[in-house]
N, CA and C atoms of all chains as a GROMACS GRO file, in nm:
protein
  564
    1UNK      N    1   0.085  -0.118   0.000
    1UNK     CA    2   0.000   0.000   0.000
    1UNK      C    3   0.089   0.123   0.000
    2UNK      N    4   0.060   0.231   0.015
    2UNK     CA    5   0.133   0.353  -0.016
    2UNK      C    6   0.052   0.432  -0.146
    3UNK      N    7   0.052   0.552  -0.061
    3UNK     CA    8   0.031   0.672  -0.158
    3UNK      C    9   0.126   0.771  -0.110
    4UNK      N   10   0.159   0.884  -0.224
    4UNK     CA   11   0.219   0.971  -0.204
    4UNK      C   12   0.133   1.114  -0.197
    5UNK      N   13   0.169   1.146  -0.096
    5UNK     CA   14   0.063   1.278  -0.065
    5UNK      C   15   0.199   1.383  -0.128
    6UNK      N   16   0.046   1.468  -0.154
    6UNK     CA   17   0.122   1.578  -0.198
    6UNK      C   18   0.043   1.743  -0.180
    7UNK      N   19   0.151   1.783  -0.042
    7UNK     CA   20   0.056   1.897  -0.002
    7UNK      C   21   0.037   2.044  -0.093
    8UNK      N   22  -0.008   2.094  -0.162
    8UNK     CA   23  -0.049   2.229  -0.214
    8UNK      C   24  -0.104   2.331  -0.184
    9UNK      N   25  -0.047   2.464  -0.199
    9UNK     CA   26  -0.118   2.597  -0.180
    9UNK      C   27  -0.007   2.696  -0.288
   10UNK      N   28  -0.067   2.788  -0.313
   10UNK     CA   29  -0.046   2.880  -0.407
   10UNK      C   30   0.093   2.972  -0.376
   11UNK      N   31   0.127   2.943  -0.233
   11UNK     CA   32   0.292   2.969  -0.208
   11UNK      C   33   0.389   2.900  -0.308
   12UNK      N   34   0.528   3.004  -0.300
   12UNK     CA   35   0.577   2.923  -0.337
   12UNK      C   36   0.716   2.822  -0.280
   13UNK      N   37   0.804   2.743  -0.335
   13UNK     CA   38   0.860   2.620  -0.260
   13UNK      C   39   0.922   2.712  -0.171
   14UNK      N   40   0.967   2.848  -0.185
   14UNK     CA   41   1.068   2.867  -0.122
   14UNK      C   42   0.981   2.928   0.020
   15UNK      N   43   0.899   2.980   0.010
   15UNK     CA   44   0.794   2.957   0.106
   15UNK      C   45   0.816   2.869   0.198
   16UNK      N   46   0.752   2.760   0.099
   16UNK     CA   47   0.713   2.636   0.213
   16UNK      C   48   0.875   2.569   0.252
   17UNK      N   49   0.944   2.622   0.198
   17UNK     CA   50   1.100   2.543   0.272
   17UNK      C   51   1.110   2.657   0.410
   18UNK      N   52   1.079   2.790   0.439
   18UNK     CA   53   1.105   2.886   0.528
   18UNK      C   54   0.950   2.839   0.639
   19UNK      N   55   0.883   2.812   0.556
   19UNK     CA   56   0.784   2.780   0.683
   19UNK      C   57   0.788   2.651   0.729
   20UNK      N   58   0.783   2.524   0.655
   20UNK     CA   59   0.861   2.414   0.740
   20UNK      C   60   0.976   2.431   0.819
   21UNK      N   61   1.053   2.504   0.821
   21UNK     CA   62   1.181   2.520   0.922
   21UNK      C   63   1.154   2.568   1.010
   22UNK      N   64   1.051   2.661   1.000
   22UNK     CA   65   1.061   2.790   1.150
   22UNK      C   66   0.962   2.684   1.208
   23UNK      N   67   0.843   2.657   1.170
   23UNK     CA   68   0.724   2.590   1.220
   23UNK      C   69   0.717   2.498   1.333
   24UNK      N   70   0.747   2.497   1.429
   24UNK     CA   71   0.775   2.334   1.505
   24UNK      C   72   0.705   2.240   1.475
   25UNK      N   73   0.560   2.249   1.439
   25UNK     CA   74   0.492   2.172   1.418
   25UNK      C   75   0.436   2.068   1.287
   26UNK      N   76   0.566   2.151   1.199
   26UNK     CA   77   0.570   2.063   1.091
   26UNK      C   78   0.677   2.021   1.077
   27UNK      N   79   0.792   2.018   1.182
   27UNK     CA   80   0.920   1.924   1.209
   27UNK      C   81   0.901   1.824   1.162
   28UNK      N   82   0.759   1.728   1.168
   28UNK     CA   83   0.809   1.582   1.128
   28UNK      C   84   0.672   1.545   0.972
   29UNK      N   85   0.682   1.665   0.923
   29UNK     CA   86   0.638   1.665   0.807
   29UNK      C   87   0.749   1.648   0.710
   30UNK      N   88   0.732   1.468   0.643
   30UNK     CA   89   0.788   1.431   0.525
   30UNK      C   90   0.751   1.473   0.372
   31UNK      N   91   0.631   1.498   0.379
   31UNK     CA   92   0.573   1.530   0.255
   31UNK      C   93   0.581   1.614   0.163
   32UNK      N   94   0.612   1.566   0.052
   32UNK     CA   95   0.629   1.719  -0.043
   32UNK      C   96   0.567   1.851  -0.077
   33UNK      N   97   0.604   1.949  -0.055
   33UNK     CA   98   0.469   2.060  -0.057
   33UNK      C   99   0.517   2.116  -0.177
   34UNK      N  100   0.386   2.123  -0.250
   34UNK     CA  101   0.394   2.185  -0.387
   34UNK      C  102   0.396   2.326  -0.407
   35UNK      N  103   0.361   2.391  -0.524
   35UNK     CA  104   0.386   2.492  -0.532
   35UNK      C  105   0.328   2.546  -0.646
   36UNK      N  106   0.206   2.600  -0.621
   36UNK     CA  107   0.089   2.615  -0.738
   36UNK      C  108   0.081   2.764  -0.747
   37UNK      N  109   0.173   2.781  -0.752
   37UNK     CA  110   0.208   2.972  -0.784
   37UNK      C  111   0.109   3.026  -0.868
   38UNK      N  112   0.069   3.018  -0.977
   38UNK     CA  113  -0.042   3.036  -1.058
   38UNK      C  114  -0.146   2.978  -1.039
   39UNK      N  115  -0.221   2.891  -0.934
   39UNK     CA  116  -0.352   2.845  -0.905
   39UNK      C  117  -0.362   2.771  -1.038
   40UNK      N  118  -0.281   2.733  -1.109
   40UNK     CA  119  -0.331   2.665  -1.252
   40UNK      C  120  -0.414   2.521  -1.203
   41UNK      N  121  -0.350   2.422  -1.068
   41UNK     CA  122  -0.387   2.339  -1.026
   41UNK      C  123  -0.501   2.341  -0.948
   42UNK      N  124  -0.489   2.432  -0.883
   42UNK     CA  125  -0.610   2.484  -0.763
   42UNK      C  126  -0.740   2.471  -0.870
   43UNK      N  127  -0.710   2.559  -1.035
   43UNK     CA  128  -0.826   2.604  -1.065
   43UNK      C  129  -0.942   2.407  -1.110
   44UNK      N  130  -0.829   2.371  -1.177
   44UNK     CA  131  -0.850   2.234  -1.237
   44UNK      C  132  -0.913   2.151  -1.178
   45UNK      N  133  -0.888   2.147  -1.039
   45UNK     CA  134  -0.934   2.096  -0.900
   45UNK      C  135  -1.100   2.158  -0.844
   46UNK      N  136  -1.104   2.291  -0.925
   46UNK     CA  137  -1.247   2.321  -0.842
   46UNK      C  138  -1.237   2.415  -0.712
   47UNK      N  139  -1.095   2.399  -0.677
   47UNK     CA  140  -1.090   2.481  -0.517
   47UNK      C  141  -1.028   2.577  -0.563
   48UNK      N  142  -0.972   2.677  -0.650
   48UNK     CA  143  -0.926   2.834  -0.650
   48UNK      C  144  -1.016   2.915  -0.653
   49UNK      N  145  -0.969   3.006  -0.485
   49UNK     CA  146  -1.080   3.114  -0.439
   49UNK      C  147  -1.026   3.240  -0.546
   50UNK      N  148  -1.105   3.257  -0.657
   50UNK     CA  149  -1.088   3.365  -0.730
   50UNK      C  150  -1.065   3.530  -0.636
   51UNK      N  151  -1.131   3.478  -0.530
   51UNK     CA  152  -1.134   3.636  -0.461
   51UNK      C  153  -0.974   3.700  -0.404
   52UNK      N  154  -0.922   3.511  -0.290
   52UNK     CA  155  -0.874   3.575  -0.247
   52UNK      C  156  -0.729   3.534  -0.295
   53UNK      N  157  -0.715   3.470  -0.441
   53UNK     CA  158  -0.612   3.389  -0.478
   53UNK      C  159  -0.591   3.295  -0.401
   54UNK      N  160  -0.600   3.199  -0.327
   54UNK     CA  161  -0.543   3.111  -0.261
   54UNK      C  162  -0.654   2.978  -0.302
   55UNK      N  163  -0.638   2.907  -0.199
   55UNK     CA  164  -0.708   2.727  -0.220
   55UNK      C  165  -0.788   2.673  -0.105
   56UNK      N  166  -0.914   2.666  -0.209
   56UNK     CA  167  -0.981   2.591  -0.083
   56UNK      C  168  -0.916   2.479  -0.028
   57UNK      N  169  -0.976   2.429   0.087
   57UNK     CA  170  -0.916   2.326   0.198
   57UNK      C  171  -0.986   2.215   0.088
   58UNK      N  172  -0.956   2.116   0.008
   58UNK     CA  173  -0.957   2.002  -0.053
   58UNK      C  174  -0.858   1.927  -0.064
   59UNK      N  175  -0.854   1.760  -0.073
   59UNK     CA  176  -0.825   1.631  -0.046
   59UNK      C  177  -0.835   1.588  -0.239
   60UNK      N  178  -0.820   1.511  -0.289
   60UNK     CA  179  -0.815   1.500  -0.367
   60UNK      C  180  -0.743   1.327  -0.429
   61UNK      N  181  -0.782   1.226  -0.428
   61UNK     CA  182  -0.717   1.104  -0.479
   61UNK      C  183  -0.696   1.058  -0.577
   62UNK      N  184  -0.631   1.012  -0.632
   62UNK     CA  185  -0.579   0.962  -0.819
   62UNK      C  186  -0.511   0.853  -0.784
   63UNK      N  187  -0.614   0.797  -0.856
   63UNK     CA  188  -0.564   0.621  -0.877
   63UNK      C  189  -0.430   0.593  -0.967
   64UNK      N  190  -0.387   0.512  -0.982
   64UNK     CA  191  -0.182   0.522  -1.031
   64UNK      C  192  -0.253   0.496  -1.179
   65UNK      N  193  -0.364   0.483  -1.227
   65UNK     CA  194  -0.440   0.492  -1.388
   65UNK      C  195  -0.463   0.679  -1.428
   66UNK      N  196  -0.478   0.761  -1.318
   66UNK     CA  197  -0.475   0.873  -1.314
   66UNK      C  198  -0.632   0.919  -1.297
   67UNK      N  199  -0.718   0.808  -1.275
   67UNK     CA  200  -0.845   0.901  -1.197
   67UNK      C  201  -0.859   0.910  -1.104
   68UNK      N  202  -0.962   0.994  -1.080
   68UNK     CA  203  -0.993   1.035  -0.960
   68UNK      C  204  -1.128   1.002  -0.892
   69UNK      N  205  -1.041   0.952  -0.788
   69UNK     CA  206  -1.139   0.827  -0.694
   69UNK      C  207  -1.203   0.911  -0.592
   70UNK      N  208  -1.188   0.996  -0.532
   70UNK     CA  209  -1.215   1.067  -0.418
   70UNK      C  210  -1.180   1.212  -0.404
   71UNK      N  211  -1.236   1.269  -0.352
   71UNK     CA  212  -1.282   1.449  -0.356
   71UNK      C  213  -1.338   1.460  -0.220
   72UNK      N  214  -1.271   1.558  -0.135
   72UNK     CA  215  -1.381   1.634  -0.035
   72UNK      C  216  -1.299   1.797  -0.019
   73UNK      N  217  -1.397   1.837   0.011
   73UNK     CA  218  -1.388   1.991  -0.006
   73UNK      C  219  -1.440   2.090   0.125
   74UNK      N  220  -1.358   2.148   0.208
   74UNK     CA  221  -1.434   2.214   0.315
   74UNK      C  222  -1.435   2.350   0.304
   75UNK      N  223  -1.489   2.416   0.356
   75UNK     CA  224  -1.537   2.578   0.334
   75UNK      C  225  -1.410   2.636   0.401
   76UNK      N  226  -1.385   2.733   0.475
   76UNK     CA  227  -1.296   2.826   0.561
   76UNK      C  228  -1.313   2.755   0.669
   77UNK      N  229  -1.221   2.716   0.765
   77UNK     CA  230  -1.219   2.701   0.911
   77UNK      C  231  -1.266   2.563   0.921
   78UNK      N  232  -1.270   2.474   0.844
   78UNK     CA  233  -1.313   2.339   0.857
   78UNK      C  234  -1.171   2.257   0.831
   79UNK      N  235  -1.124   2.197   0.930
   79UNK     CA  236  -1.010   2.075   0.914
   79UNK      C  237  -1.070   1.944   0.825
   80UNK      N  238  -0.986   1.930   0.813
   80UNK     CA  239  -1.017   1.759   0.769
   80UNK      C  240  -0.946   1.646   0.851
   81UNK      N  241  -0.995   1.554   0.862
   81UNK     CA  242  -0.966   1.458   0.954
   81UNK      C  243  -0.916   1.324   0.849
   82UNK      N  244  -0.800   1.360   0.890
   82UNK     CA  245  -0.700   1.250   0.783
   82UNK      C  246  -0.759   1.108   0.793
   83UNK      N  247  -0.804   1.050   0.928
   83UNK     CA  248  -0.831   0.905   0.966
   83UNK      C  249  -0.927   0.879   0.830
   84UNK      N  250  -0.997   0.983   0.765
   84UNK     CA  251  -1.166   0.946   0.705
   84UNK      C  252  -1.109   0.982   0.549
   85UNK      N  253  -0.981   0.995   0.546
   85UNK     CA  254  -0.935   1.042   0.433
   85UNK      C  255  -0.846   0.945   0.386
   86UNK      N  256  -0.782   0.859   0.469
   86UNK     CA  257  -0.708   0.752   0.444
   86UNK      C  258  -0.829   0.618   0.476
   87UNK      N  259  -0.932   0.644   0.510
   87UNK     CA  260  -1.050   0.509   0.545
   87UNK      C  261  -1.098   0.543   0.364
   88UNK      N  262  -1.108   0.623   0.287
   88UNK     CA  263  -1.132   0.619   0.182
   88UNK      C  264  -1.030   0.589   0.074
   89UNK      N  265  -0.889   0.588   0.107
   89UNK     CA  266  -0.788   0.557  -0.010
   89UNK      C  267  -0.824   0.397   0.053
   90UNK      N  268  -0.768   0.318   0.154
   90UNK     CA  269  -0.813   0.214   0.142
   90UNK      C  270  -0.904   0.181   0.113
   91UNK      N  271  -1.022   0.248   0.060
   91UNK     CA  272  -1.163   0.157   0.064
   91UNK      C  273  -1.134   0.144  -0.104
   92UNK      N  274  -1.084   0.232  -0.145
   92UNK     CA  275  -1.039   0.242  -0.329
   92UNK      C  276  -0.893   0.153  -0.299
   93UNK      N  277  -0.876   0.128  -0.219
   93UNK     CA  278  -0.756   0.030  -0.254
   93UNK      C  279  -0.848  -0.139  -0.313
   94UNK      N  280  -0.929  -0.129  -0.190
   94UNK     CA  281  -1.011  -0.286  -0.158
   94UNK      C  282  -1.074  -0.290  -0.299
   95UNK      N  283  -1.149  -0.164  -0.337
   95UNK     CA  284  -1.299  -0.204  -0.454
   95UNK      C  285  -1.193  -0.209  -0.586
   96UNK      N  286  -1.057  -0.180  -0.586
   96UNK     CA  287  -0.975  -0.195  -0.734
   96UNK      C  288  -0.949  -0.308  -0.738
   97UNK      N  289  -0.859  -0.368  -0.630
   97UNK     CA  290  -0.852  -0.545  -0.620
   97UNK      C  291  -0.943  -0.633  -0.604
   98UNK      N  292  -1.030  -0.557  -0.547
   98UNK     CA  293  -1.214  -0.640  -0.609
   98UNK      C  294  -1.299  -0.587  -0.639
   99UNK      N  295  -1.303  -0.585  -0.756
   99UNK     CA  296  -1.386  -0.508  -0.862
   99UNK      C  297  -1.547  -0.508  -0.856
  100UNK      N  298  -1.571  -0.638  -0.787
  100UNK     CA  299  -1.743  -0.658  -0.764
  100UNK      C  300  -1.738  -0.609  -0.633
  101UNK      N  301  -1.685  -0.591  -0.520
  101UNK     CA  302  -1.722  -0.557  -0.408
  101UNK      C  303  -1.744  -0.381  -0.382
  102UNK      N  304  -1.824  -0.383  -0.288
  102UNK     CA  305  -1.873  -0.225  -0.222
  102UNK      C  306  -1.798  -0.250  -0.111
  103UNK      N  307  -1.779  -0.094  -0.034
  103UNK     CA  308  -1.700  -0.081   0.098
  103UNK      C  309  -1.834   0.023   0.156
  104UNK      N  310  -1.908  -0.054   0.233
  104UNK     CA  311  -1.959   0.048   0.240
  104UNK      C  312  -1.965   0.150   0.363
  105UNK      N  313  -2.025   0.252   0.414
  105UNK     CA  314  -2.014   0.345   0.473
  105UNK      C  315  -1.936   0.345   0.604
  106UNK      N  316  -1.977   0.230   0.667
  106UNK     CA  317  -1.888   0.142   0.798
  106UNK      C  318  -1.777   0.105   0.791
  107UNK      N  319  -1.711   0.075   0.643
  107UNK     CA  320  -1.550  -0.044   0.592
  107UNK      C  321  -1.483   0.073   0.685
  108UNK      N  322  -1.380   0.039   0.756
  108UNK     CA  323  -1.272   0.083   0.796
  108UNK      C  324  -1.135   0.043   0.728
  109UNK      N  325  -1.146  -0.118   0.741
  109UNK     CA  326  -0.975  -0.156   0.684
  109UNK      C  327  -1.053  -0.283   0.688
  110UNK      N  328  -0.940  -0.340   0.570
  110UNK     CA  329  -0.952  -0.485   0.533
  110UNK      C  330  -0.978  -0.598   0.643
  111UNK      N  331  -1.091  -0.690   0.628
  111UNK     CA  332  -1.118  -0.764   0.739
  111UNK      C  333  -1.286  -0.717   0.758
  112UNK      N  334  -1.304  -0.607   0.725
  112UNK     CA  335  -1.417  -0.546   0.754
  112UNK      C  336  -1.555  -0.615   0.617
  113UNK      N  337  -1.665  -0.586   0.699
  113UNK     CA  338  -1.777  -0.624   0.579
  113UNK      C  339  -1.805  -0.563   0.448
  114UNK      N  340  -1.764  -0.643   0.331
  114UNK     CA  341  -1.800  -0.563   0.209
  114UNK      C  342  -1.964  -0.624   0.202
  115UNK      N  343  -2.029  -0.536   0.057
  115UNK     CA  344  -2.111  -0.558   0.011
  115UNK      C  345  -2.064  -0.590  -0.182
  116UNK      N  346  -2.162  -0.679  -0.216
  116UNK     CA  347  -2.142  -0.732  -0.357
  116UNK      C  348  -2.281  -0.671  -0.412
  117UNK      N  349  -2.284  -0.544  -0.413
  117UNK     CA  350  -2.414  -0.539  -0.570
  117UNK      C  351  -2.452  -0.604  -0.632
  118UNK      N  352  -2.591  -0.635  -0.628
  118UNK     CA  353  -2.668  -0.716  -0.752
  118UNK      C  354  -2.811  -0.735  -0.698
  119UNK      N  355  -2.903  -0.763  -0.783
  119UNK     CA  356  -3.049  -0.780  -0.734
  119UNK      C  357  -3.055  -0.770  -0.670
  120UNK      N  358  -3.004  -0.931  -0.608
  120UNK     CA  359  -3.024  -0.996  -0.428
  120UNK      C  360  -3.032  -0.888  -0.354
  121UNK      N  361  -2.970  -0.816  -0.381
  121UNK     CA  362  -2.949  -0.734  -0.229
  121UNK      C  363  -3.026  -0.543  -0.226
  122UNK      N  364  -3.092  -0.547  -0.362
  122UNK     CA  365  -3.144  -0.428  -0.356
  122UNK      C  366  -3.279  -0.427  -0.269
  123UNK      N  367  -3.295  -0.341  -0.186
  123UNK     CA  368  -3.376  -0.324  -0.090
  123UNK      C  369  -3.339  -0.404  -0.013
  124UNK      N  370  -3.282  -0.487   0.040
  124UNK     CA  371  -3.245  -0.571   0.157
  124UNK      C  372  -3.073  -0.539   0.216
  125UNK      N  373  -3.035  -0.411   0.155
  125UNK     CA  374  -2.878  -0.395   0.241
  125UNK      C  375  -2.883  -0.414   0.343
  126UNK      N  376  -2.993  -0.411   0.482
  126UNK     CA  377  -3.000  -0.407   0.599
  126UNK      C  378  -2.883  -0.559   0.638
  127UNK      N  379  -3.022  -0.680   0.582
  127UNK     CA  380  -3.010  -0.784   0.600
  127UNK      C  381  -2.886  -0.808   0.549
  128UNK      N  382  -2.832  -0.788   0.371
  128UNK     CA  383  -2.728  -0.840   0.369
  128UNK      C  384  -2.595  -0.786   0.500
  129UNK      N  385  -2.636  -0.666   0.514
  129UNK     CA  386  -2.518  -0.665   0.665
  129UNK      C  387  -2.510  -0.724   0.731
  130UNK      N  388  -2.617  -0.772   0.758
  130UNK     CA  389  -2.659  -0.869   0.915
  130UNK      C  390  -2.568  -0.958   0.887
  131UNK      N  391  -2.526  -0.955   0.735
  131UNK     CA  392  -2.429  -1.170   0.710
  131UNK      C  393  -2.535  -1.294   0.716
  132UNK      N  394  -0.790   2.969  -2.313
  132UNK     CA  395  -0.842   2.875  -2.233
  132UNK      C  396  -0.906   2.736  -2.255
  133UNK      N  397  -0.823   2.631  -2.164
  133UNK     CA  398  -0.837   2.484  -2.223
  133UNK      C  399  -0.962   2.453  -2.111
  134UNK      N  400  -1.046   2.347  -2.161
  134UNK     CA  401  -1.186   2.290  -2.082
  134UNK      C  402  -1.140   2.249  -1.949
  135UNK      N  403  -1.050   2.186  -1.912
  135UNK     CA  404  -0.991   2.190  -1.744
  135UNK      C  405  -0.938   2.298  -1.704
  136UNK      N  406  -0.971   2.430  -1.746
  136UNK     CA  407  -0.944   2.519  -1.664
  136UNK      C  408  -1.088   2.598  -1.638
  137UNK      N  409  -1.169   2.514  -1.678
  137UNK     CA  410  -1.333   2.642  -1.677
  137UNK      C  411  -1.407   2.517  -1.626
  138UNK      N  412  -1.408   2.386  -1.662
  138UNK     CA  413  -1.457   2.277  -1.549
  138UNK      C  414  -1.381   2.206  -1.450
  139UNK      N  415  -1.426   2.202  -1.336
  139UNK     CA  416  -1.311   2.112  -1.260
  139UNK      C  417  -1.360   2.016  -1.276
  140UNK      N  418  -1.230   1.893  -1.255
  140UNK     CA  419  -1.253   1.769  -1.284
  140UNK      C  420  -1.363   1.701  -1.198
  141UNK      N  421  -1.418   1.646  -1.189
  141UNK     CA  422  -1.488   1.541  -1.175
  141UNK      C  423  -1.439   1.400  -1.163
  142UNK      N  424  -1.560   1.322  -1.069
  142UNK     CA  425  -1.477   1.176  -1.014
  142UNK      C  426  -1.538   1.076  -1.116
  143UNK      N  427  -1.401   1.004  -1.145
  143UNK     CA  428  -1.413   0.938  -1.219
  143UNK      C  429  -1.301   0.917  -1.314
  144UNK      N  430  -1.287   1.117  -1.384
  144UNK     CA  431  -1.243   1.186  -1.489
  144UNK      C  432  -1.059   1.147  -1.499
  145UNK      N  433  -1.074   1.134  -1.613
  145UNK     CA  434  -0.866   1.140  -1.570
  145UNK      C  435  -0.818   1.283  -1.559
  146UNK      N  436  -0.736   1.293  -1.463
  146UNK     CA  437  -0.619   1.383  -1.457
  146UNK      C  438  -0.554   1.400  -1.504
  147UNK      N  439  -0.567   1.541  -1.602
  147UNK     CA  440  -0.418   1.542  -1.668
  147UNK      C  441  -0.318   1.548  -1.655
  148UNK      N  442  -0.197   1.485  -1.702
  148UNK     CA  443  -0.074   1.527  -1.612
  148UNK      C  444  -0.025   1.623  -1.554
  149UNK      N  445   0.048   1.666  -1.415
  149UNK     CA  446   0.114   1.810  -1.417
  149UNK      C  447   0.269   1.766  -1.341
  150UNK      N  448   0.346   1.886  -1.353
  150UNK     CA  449   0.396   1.864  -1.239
  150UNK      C  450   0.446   1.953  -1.177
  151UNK      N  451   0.453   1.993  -1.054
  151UNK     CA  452   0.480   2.086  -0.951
  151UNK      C  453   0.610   2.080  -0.896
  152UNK      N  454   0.633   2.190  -0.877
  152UNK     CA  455   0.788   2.192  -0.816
  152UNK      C  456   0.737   2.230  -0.674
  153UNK      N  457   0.820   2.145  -0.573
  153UNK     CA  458   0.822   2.121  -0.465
  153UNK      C  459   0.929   2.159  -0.357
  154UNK      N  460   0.869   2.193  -0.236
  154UNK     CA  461   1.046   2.177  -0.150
  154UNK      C  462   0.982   2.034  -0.102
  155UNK      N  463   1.110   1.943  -0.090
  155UNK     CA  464   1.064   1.840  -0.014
  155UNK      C  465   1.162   1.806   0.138
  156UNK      N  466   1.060   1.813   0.236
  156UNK     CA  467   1.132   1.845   0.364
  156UNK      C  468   1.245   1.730   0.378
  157UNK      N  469   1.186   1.577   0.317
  157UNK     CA  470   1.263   1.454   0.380
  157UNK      C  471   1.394   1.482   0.330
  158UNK      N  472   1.398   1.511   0.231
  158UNK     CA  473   1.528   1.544   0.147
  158UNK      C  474   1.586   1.700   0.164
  159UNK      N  475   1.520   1.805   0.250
  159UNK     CA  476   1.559   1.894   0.289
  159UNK      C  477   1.645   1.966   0.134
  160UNK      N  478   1.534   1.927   0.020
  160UNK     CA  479   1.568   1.972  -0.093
  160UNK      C  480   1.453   2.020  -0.185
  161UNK      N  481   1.449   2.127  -0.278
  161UNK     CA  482   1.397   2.180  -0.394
  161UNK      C  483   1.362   2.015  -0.516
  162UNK      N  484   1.210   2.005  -0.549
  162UNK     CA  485   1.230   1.859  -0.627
  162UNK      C  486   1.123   1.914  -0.732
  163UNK      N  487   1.075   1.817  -0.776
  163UNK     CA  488   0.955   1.849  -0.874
  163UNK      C  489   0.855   1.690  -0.870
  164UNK      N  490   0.738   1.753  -0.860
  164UNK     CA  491   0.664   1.628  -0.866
  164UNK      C  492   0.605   1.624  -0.997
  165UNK      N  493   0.598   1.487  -1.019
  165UNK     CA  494   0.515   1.486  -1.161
  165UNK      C  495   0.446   1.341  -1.156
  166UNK      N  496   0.338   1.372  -1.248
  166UNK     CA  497   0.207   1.249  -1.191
  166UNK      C  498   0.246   1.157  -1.314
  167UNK      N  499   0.293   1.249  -1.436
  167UNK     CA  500   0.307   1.118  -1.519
  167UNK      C  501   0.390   1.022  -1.442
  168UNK      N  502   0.482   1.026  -1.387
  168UNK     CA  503   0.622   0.894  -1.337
  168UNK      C  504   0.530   0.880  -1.205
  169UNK      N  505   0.411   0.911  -1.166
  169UNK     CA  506   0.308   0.846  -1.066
  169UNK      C  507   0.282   0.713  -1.133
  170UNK      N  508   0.212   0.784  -1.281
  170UNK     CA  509   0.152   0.666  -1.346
  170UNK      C  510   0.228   0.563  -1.339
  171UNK      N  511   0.355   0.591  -1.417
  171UNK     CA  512   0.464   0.469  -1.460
  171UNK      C  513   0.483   0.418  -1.354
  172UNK      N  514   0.478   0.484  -1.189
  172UNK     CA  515   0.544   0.361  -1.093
  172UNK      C  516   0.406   0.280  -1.031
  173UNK      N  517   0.313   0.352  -1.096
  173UNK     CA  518   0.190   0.279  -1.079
  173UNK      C  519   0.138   0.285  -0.938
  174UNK      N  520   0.166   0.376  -0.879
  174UNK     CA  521   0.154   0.471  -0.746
  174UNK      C  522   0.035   0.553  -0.733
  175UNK      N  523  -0.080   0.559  -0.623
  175UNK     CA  524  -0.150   0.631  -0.530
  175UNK      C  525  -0.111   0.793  -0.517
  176UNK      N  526  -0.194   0.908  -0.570
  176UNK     CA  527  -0.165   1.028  -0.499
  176UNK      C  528  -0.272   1.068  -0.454
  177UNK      N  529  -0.250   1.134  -0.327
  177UNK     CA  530  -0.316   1.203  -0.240
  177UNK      C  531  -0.274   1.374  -0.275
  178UNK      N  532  -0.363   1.450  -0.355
  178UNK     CA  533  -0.330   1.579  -0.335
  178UNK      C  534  -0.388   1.709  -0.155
  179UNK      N  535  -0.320   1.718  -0.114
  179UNK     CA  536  -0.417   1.786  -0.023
  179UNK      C  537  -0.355   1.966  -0.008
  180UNK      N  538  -0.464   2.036  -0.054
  180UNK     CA  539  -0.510   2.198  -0.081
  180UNK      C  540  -0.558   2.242   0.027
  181UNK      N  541  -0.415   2.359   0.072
  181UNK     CA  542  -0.478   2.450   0.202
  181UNK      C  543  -0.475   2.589   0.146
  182UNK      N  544  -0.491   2.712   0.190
  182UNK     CA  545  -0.487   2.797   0.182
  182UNK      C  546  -0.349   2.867   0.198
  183UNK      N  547  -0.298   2.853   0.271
  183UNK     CA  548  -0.152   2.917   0.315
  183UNK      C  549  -0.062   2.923   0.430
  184UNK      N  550   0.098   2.882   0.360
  184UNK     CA  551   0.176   2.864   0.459
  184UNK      C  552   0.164   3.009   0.546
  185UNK      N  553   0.217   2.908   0.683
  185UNK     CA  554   0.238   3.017   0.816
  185UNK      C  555   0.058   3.090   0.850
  186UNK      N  556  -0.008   2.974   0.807
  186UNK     CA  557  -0.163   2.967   0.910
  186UNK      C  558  -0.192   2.790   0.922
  187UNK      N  559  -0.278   2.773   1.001
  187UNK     CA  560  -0.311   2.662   0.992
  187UNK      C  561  -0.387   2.552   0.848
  188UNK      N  562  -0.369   2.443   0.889
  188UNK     CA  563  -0.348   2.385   0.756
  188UNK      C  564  -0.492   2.300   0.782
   0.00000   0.00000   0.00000
């Protein structure tokens, strides 16, 4: 497993090399921070705040085929909670290596209950949970 | 102006390639990322978009 994150905002590298250093709190930040100087990426993405130049708070996943599996997007002042952000790259890890299975709203990590789409189970998801 | 710059992508949609120049802290070096050699190593990206260094993320 492994993905490579890749953090972005409209600073640029030399920026984010002066604010990772001073920062204490991104001391043990490995991750590459990009550098979308022109919002060209921001815009492509859906999140460049035309107003105030900068980037909305969005997440964004690409499968190693180059689509995109997952999107969330928060307004001003809303964090994101990585746990629900990595419970969704694995759940696109699980439904690529099994192509008939659902992860659904509950999957946490492998081991957990999938669902298989098909007739059988329309109107009865309850039950098929039950097992 | 090209159609991915007036629609944002959508799930599903492929990504076109880009690539961004980066500082990268592990390497305490200037790099460049690029999604095509994502593709080729057949690798997972996570993009994640904040607003700006030296506020909260």
């Amino acid at each position: 497993m492994g993905a490579e994150v890749v953090t972005v905002s409209t600073d640029t590298q030399f920026t984010h090399l002066a604010w990772q250093r001073h920062e204490g709190e991104l001391a043990a930040v490995q991750y590459p921070m990009g550098a979308d100087v022109t919002g060209r990426l921001a815009r492509q993405f859906g999140v460049y705040n035309e107003a105030t130049g900068l980037a909305h708070r969005g997440s964004f996943l690409i499968a190693p085929d180059g689509r995109l599996m997952a999107m969330e997007v928060t307004a001003d002042n809303i964090g994101r909670n990585i746990d629900e952000l990595m419970r969704k790259f694995k759940a696109s890890l699980h439904v690529a290596r099994h192509p008939k299975k659902a992860c659904p709203s509950k999957w946490k990590d492998e081991g957990d209950q999938t669902l298989e789409p098909s007739a059988k189970i329309v109107g009865r998801v309850h039950d098929a949970l039950q097992g | 102006m090209t159609t991915s710059e007036t629609s944002p992508l959508r799930i599903g949609q492929t990504v076109p390639d880009f690539q961004l120049n980066t500082y990268d802290p592990a390497a305490q070096d200037f790099a460049v990322f690029d999604l095509e050699a994502q593709r080729k190593d057949g690798k997972w990206t996570i993009l994640f978009f904040y607003p700006a260094d030296f506020t909260f993320v």
